[in-house]
N, C-alpha and C positions, 0 to 999 in steps of 0.2 A: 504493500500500500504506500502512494506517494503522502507524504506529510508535509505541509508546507503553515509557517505561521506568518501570524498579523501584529507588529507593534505599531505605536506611533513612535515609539522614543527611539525608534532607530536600531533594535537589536532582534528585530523579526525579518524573515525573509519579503517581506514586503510590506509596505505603510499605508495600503489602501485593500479592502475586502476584493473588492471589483479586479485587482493586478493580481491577486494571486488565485481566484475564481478563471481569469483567462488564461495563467499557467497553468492548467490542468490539461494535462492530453485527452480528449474524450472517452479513450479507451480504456482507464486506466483509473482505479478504485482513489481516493483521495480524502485528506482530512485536513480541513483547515484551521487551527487554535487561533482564536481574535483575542487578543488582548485587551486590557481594559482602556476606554475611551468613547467617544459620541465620533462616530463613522459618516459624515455626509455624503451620501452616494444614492446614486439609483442603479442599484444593484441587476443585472443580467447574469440567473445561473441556469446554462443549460449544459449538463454534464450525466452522464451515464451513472455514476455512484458517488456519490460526492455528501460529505457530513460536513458543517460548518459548526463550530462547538466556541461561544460565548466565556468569559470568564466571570459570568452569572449575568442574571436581567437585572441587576442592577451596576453593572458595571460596565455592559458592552450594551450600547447601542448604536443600529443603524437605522439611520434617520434620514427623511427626505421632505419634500414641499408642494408636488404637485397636485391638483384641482380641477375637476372637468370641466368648470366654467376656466378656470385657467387660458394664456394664451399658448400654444404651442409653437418650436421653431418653423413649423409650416406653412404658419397664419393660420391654421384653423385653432377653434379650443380643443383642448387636450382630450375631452372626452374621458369616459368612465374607465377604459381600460388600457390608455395608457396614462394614467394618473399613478399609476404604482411605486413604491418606493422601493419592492424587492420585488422581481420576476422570476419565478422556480420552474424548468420544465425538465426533459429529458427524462432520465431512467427512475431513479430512485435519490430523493433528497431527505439526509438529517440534517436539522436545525437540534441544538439544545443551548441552554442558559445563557442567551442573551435577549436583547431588546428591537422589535422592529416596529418601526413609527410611524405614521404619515402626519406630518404636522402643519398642513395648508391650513384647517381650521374649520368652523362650523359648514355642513352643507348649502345652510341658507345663503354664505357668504364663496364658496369656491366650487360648488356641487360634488360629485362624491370622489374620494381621496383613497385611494387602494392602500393599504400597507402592504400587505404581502399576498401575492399574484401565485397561485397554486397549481401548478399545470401540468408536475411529474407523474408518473405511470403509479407509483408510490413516495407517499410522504409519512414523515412524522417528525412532529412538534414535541420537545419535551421541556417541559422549565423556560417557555417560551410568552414574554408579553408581546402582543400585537396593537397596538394603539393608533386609535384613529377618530372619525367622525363619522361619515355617513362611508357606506360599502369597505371596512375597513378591511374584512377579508373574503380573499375571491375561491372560493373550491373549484376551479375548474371540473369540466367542459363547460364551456357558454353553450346556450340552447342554441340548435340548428338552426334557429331564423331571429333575424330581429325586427323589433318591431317599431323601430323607428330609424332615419338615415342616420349613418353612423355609429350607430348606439353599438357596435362590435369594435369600434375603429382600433385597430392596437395588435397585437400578434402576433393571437392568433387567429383573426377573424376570419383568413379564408382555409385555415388547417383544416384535415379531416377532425371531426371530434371522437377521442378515445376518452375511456372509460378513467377513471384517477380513483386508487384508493388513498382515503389520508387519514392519521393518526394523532391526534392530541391529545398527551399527557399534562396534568396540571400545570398549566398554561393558561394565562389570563390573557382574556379578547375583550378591549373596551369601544367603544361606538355606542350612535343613536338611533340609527335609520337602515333596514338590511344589514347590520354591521355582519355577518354571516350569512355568505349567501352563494347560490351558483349551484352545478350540477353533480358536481362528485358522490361519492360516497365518503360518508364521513362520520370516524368515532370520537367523543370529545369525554375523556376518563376524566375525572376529578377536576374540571377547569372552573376558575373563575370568568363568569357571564356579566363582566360591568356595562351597563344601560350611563353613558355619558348625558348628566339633565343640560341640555340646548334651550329651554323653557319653549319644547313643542309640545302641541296637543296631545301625540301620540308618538311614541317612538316603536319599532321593532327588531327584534333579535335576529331572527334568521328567514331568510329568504328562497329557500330551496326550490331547485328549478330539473332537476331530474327525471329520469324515466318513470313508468307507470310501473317497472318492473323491480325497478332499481333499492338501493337499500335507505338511500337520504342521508339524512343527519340523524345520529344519535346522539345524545348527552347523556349520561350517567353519572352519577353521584357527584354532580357540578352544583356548585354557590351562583344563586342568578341576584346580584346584587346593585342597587342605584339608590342614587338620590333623586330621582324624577320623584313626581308625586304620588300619592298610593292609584292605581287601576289606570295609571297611564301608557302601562308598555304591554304589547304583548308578544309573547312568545316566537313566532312566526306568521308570516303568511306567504301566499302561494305564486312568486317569480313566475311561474310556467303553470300551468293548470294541476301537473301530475307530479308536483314537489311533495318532498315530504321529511319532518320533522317530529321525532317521537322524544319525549320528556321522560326517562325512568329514574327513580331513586333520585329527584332532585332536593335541594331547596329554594324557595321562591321569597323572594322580599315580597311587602307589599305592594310594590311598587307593578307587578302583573294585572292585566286586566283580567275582570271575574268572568271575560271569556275565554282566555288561555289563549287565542288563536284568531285571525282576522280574516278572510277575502283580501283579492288583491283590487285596492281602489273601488272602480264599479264596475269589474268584471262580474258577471255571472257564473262560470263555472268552476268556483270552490268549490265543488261537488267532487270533482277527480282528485282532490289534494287527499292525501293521508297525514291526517296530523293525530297522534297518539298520547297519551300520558298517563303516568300509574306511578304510584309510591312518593308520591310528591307532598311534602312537608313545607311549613314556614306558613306567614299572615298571607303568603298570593297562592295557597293551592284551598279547590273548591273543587266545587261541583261545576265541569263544562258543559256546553250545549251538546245535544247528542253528537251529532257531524264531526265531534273528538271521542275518535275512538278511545277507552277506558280497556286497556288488557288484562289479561287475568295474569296471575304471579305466573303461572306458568309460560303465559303467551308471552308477557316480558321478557322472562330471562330466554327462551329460546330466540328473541329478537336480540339481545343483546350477544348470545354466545356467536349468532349471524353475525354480528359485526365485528365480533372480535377478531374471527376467521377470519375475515375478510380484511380487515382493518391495518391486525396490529403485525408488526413487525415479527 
């Protein structure tokens, strides 16, 4: 395995994430130690096997600025997907204990702000903060079509779409608005779920856009934690008609709305979304409207040992 590190003081084989991310030969397994420091970059990682390893999330962070109201060097705005501060694709990506940010600033004021762009065949997150505003993190595949000009612009818009599994371990995701969102499959063990208060009406957690077949988002035994006000945020709603987001073994601030789950806008058919929840604890778990599936302990954990296969490393 190649090893290659990150200082800024001068005593690492390279002083920037991005220079020793492009020393990697594609073929060729890789780990790269970042030392401690705030990293400004917009990160490009496409590499075959590649771990990037933090000297914890409170000492390594990689941080960036972009905004889809933003301007871009093209003259167009930046748009939602290339707003990213870290872009991950190719074979298989570790991230652990560091910091990755997007810090353009509220939606209302730069539209939505990608921290970390998810696009490997396999990922996983461990001891990993993601920090943002609106669309903070992207699970890739984007849905086959879009549904306004541009709204793919970035990429991978005219890529085939493959299938992405991803993995987070206690890792903290903060944002307002989709801050969790896109097509992958995806396991989230023990993470903290921060709802950043924007003083909106309504904010949501996750946005899943996936197949009808597909596994979605799971959370388990994850902190869903804000300062928004109590029944202002909810859970999920449905990017794509046939997304889906199941809730097992949480805890809910009050800060969840006492319908767990939303429609997307004034679509009509939140009818095909699968949104699930069971074992949920704290002042925001209730009783949801029927259209949220309730699992039995059994139906639960046989969804969750599904993800695990599927998920974890």
């Amino acid at each position: 395995m190649l090893k290659l590190t990150v200082s800024q003081d001068g005593s690492g084989d390279f002083a920037s994430i991005s220079e020793a991310v492009l020393a990697v030969p594609y073929e060729l397994e890789a780990e790269i130690c970042i030392g401690p420091g705030i990293y400004r970059e917009k990160l490009v990682c496409e590499k075959r096997a590649l771990t990037l390893r933090g000297a914890g999330a409170d000492a390594t962070t990689l941080i960036f600025g972009d905004g889809g109201k933003l301007p871009h060097p093209d003259g167009r705005p930046t748009h939602t997907f290339r707003s990213y501060t870290a872009f991950f694709s190719g074979g298989s990506i570790t991230v652990e204990d560091l910091t990755i940010a997007n810090d353009a600033g509220p939606g209302s004021a730069v539209g939505q702000a990608i921290a970390a762009y998810v696009d490997a065949e396999k990922a996983v997150f461990r001891r990993v903060r993601l920090l943002g505003n609106q669309d903070t993190l992207f699970c890739a595949p984007l849905p086959e079509a879009e549904r306004e000009k541009d709204g793919f612009l970035g990429p991978r818009k005219f890529a085939p779409r493959r299938p992405s599994a991803q993995y987070y371990q206690s890792c903290e995701i903060a944002g307002d608005i989709d801050f969790i969102f896109g097509g992958a499959d995806a396991l989230f063990e023990q993470c903290i779920l921060r709802t950043v208060d924007n003083h909106l009406s309504h904010s949501y957690i996750t946005a899943p856009s996936g197949s009808a077949n597909g596994l979605g988002f799971v959370f388990w035994d994850c902190d869903f934690v804000s300062d928004c006000p109590a029944g202002t945020v909810y859970l999920g709603r449905p990017w794509r008609p046939t997304g889906k987001t199941a809730v097992l073994d949480c805890r809910l601030g009050a800060h969840i709305a006492p319908e767990g789950f939303s429609g997307w806008n004034d679509r009509t058919d939140t009818c095909l979304a699968r949104f699930a929840e069971a074992g949920s604890s704290g002042p925001g778990a209730r009783q949801r409207p029927d259209w949220v599936a309730a699992p039995s302990a059994a139906d639960a954990a046989a969804l969750l040992a599904r993800a695990r296969k599927l998920c974890r490393p």
